[in-house]
C-alpha positions as MATLAB code, in Angstrom:
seq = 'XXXXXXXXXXXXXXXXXXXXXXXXXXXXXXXXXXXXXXXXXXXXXXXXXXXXXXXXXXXXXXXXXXXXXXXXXXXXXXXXXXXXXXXXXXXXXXXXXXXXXXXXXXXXXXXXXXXXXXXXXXXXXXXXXXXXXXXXXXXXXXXXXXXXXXXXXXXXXXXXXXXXXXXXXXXXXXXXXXXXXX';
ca = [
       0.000    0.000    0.000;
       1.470    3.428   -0.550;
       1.881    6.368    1.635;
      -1.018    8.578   -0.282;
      -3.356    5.555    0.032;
      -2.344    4.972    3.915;
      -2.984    8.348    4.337;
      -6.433    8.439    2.485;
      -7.592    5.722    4.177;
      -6.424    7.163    7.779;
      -8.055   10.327    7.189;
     -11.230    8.408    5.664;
     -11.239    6.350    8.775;
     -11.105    9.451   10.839;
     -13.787   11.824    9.640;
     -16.292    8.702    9.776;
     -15.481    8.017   13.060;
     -15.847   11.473   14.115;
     -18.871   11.981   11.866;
     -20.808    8.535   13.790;
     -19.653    9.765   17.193;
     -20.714   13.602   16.437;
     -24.205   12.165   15.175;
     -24.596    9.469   18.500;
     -23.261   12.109   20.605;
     -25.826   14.554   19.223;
     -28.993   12.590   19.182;
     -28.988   11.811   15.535;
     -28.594    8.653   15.172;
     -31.784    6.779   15.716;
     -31.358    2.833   16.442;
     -33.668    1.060   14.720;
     -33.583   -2.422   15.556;
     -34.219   -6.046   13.516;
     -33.866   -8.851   12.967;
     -29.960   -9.055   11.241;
     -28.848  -12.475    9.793;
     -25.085  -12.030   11.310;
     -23.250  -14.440    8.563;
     -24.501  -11.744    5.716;
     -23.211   -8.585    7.541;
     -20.098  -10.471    8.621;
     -19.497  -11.560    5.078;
     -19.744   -8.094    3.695;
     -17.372   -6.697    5.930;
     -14.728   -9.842    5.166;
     -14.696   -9.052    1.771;
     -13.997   -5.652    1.962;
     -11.482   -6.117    4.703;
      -9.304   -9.200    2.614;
      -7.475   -6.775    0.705;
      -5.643   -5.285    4.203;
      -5.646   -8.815    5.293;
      -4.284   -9.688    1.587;
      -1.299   -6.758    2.148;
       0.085   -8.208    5.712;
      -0.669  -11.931    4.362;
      -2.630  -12.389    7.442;
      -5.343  -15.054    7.094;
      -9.203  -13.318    7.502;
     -11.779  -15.789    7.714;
     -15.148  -16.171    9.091;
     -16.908  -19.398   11.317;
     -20.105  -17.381   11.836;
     -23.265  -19.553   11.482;
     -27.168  -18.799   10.527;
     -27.643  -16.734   13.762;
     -29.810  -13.439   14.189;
     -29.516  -10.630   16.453;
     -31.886   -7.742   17.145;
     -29.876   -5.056   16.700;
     -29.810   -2.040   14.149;
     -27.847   -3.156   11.093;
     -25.640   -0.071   10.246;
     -24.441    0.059   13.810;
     -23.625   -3.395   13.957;
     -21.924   -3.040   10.637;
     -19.748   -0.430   11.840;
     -18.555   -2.089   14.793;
     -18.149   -5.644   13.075;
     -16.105   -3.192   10.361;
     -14.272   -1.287   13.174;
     -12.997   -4.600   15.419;
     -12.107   -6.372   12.149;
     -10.008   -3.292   11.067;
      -8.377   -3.365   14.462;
      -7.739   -6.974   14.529;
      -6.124   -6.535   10.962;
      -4.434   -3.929   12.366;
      -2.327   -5.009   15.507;
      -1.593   -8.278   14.087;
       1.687   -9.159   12.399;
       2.236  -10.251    9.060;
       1.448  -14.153    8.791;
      -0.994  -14.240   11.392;
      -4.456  -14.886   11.475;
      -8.225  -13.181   12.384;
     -11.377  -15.080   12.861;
     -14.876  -13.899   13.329;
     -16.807  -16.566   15.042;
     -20.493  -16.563   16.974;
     -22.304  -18.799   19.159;
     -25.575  -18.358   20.658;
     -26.615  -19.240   24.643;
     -29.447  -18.365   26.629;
     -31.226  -15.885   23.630;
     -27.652  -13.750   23.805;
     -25.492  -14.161   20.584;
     -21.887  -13.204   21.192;
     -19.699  -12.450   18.784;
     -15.890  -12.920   18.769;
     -13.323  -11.734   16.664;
      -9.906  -13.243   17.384;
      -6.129  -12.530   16.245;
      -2.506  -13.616   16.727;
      -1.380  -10.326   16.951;
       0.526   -8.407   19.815;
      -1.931   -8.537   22.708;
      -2.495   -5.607   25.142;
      -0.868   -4.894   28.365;
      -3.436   -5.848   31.265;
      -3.260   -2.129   32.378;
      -4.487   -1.040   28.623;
      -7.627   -3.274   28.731;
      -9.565   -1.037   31.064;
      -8.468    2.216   28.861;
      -9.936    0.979   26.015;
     -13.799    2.064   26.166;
     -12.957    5.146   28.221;
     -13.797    8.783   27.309;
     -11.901   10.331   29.734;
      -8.882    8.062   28.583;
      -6.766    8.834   25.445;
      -5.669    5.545   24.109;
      -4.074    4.933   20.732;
      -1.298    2.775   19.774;
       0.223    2.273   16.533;
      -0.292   -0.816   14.344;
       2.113   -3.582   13.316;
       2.508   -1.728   10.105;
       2.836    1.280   11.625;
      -0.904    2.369   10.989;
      -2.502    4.873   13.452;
      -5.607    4.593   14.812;
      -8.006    7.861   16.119;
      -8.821    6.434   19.538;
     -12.474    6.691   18.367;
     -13.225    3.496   17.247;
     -13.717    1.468   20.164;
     -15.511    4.631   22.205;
     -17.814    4.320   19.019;
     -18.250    0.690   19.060;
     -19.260    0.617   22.605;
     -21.988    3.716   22.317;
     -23.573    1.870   19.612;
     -23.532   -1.716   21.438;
     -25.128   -0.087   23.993;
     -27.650    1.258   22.055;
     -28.262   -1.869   21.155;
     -28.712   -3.466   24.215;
     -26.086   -5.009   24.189;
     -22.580   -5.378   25.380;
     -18.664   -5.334   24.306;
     -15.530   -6.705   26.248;
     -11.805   -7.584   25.260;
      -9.822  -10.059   26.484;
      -6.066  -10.104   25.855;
      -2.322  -10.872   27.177;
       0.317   -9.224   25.559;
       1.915  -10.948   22.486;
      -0.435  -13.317   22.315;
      -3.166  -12.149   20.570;
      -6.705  -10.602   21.664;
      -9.957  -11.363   21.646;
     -12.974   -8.760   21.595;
     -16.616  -10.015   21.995;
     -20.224   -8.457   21.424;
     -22.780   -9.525   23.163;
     -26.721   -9.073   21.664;
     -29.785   -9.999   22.449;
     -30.834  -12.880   19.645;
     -33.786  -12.780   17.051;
];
């Protein structure tokens, strides 16, 4: 990828980011929930994540089955696009990301997993914060916005739902959704 494209895509990444978390923070954004078959929105957002999976030769793929949610579908899309991105980005070339989902007691979580370079214990708690700025470069030296995740969290939320990571440094992470099944 080249340094004009790197930087068109950062500051592509950015303004949507701000523009969703202006438009949550603002009232704008009304959640309108239904019923989402997850393997179709997961599938969309694989495809156009493989070619920065493609770039770092990290293997993208997706185990998600026939499950539903109720949960508004351009929210969920942005934070199934969003942890995917990050996964992509923190983890080394050669490694791997998986989407997977499993359903239990009418809540459907979703995980997205990667071999990449973990997070320090302390970081985990700074990572849906506000009042925390967090933002690490990735293993390409991509930069985030420290938006992404406060963003993914509102619109969980909105959905009643809820969002978590789990992680030990250089050994890969694990974030999970968790929403209410169709």
């Amino acid at each position: 990828m080249t340094l004009i494209q790197k930087s068109l895509d950062k500051g592509y990444n950015l303004l949507r980011n701000l523009l969703e978390w202006s438009r949550s923070q603002t009232g704008r954004i009304q959640v309108t929930p239904a019923t989402l078959y997850l393997k179709s929105i997961v599938d969309r957002n694989v495809a156009l994540l493989e070619s920065n999976a493609k770039a770092k030769n990290i293997n993208l793929f997706s185990s998600v089955g026939t499950l539903s949610v109720f949960a508004d579908e351009n929210m969920l899309d942005t934070v199934i696009r969003n942890l995917l991105s990050n996964a992509i980005k923190f983890t080394p070339a050669n490694g791997k990301v998986e989407i997977s989902s499993q359903e239990q007691d009418n809540v459907v979580e979703i995980s997205i997993s990667d071999t990449g370079v973990g997070i320090k214990a302390d970081d985990i708690d700074k990572l849906f914060r506000i009042d925390v700025s967090y933002s690490t470069r990735g293993t390409a030296e991509e930069e985030g916005t420290g938006l992404g995740l406060l963003l993914c969290k509102e619109f969980i939320e909105n959905n009643d739902g809820t969002i978590g990571a789990e992680s030990e440094e250089g050994k890969g992470s694990r974030f999970y959704i968790r929403l209410p099944a169709s």
